[in-house]
C-alpha positions in Angstrom: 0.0 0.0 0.0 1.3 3.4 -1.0 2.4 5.9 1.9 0.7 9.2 2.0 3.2 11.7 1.3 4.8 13.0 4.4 3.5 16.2 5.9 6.2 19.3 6.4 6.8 19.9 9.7 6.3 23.6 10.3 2.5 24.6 7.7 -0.9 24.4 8.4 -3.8 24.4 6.6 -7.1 27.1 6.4 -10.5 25.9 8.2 -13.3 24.4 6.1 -15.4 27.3 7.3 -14.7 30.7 6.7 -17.6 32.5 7.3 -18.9 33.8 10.3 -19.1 31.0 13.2 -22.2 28.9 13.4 -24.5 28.0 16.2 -22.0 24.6 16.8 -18.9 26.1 16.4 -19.9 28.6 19.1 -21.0 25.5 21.1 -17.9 23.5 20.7 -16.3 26.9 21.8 -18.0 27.8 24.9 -17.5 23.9 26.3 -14.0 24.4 25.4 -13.8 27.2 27.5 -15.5 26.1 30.2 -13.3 23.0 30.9 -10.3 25.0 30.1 -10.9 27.7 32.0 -11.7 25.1 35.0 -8.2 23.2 34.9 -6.5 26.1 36.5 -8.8 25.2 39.2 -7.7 21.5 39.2 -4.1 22.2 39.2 -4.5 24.2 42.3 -6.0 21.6 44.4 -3.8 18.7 42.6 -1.1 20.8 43.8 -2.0 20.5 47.6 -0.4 16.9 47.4 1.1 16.0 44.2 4.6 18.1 42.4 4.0 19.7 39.1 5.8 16.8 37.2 3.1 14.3 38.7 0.5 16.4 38.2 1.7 16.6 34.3 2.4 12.9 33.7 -0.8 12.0 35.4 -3.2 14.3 33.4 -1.6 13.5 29.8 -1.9 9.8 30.7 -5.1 9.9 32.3 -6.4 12.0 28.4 -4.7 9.2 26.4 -6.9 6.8 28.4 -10.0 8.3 27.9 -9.8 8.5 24.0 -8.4 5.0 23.8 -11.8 3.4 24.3 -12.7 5.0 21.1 -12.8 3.6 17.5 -12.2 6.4 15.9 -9.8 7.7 17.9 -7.4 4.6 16.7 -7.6 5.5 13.4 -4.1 5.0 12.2 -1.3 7.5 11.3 0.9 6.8 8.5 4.5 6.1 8.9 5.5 9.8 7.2 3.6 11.7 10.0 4.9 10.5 12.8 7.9 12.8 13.3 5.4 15.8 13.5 3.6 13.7 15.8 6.6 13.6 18.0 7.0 16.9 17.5 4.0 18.1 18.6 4.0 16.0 22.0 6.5 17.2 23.5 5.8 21.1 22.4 1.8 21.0 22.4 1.4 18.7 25.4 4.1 17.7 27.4 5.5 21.4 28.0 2.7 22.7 28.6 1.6 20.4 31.3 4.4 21.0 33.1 5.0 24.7 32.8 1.3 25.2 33.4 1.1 23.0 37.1 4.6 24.9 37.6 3.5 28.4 37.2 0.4 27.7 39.7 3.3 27.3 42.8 3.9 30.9 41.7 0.6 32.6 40.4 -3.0 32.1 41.3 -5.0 30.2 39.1 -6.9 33.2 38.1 -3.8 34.8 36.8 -2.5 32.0 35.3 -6.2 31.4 33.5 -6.1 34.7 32.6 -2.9 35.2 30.7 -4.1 32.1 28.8 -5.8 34.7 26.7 -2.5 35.3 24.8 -3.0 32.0 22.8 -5.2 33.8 19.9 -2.5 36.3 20.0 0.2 33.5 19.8 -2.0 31.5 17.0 -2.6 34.3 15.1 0.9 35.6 15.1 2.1 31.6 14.2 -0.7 31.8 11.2 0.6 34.4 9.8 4.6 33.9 9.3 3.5 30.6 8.4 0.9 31.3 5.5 2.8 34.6 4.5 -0.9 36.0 4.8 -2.4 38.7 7.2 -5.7 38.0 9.2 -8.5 40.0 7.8 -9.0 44.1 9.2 -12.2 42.2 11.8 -9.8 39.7 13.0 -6.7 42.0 13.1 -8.8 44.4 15.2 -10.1 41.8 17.5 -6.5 40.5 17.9 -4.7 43.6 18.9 -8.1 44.3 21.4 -7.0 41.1 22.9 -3.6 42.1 23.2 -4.3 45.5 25.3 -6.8 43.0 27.3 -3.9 40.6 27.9 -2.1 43.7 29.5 -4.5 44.8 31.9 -5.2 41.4 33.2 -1.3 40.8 33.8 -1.1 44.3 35.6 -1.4 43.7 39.0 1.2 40.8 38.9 3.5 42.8 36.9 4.9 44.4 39.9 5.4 41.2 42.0 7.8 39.2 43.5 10.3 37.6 41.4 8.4 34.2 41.9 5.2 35.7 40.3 7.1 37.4 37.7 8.8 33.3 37.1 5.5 31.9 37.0 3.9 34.6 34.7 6.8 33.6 32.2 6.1 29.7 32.3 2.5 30.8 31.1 3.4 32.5 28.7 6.1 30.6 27.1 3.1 27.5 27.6 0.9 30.6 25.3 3.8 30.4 22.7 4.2 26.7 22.4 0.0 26.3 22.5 0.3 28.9 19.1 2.6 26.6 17.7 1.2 23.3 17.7 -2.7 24.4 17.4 -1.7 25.9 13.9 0.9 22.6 13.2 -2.2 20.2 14.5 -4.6 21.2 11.9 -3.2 19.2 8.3 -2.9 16.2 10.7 -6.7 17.0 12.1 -7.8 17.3 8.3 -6.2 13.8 7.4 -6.9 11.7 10.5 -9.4 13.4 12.8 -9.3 15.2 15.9 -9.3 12.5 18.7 -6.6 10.4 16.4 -3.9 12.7 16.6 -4.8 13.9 20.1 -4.2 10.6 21.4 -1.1 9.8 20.0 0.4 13.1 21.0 -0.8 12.4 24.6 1.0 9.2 24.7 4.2 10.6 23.8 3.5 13.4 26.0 3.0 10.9 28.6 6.2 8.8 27.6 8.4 12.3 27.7 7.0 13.2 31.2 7.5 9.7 32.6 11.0 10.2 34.2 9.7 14.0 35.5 6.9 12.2 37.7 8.5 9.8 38.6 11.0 11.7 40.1 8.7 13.9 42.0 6.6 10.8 43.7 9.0 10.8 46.4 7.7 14.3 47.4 4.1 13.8 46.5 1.3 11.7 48.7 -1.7 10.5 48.2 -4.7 12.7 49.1 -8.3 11.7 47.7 -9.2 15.3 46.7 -5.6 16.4 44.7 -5.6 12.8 42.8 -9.2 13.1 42.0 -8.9 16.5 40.4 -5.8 15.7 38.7 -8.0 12.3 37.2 -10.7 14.5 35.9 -7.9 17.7 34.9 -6.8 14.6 32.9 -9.9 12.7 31.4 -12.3 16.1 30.9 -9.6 18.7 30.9 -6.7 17.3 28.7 -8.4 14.4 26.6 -11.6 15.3 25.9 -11.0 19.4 25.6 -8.0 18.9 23.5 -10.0 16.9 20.7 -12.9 19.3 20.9 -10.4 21.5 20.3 -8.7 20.6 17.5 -12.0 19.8 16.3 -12.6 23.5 16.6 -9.4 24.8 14.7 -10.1 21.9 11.5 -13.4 23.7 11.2 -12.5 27.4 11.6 -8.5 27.7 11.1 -6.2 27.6 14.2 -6.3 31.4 14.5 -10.1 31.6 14.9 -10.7 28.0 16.9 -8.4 30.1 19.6 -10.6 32.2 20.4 -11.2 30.0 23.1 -8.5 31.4 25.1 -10.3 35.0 25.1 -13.3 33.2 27.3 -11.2 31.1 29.4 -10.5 34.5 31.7 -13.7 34.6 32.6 -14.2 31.0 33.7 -10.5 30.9 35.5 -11.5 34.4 37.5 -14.8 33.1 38.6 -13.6 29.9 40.0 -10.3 31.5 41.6 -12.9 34.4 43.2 -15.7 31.7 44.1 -13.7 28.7 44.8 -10.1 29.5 46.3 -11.3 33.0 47.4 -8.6 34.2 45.1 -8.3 38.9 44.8 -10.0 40.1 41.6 -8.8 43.6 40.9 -11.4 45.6 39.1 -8.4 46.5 36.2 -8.5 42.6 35.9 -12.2 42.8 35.3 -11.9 45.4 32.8 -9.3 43.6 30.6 -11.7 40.5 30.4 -14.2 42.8 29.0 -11.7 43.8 26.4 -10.8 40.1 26.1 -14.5 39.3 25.2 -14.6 42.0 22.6 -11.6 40.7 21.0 -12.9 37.4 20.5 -16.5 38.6 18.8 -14.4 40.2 16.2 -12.3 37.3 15.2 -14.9 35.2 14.9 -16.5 37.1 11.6 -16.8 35.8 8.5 -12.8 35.9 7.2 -12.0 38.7 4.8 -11.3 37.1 1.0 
């Protein structure tokens, strides 16, 4: 049987849709952000127990296990593709598991939730040295609108300790490497399907975090509440979220299908606020309403 040909490493590919987002690509959107926006939450009380490498090993392994069980998530992946499989485990998942359950020994979870809203930023910026081609004026608009709301959520930590200022930079370097692989993820989506390649880039994720758990067991014990909330950070949060996800970006383009990260703020805050009684500033409040703007205008119809 003749290979498919192999896919280059560093392109993507343009949604199917273009138009201004339906009813279910708005759905698939909101869910996304809603478990997203709640892992920051999960990581906080996984972290009461277990070290950030256990935290990452276990919620990469725990999302390979919940799409296994699937048909069509073994659909295979031809030989050629398999590199950028690689590739993208270790970038797309494995780092940021880590860097994310890292930053939240520095940062709140609210913070850390909100900064996620640099990933359309990231995504877009990805898009376009990739494509050679500029968002449309709605989406370019939205994008830099996002931007300022980035800034005004990141204000009151700016002036920190140097711990917070260490744990800002894991989330955002986590924001970079999400803006690489969601735009990388999208041929592969388009050839094999979203829970496909999610799964096998959660089990090398999983293989490449191995040693880093294991060495932080030692310091870790076992408490009901943390290993429960890293289970479902794992099953709901990273498996299931990740293949809506990518889902998302096949549809809509990577740059649009991030929008997610504008709404995840707002989920992030209200948990941190309601939750682990986590400080709100009202400047933090202000920059989600900017974030929400931001992600209205890049979901409009793309400009030809």
């Amino acid at each position: 049987m003749t290979q498919p040909p192999r896919t280059a490493l560093f392109t993507t590919s343009d949604g199917t849709h273009r138009e201004a987002f339906t009813p279910s690509h708005w759905a698939l959107a909101i869910f996304n952000a809603l478990v997203f926006g709640s892992a920051f939450l999960w990581m906080a009380l996984g972290l009461r127990s277990l070290t950030p490498g256990v935290i990452a090993v276990g919620r990469v392994a725990f999302g390979a296990a919940a799409l296994v069980v699937f048909a069509r998530a073994r659909t295979p992946i031809a030989r050629p593709d398999w590199g950028r499989i690689v590739f993208l485990g270790i970038v797309g998942q494995a780092a940021p598991a880590w860097l994310f359950a890292a930053s939240e020994e520095r940062i709140g979870s609210a913070v850390a939730g909100m900064l996620v809203s640099g990933i359309p930023i990231a995504t877009a910026t990805v898009a376009t040295l990739l494509t050679r081609r500029l968002p449309g004026i709605r989406q370019r608009i939205g994008l830099a609108a996002g931007l300022f709301g980035i800034f005004l959520l990141a204000l009151p930590s700016l002036g920190g300790e140097v711990g917070s200022a260490l744990g800002i930079g894991y989330v955002l370097i986590a924001v970079v490497a999400y803006g690489l692989s969601n735009n990388l993820l999208v041929p592969l989506q388009q050839r094999y399907g979203a829970m496909s390649v999610t799964l096998r880039t959660l089990a090398v994720a999983t293989i490449a975090l191995l040693p880093i758990g294991l060495s932080g067991l030692d310091r870790s014990s076992f408490e009901w509440i943390p290993v429960l909330a890293v289970a479902f950070l794992g099953v709901v949060g990273t498996g299931t979220v990740r293949a809506t996800q990518l889902a998302l970006a096949g549809r809509v383009g990577a740059a649009r299908g991030s929008i997610v990260g504008y709404m995840v703020p707002i989920v992030a805050l209200a948990l941190g606020f309601l939750v682990l009684n986590e400080r709100v500033e009202a400047i933090q409040l202000a920059g989600v309403a900017v974030t929400i703007l931001g992600a209205y205008l890049v979901s409009r119809a793309e400009s030809r």
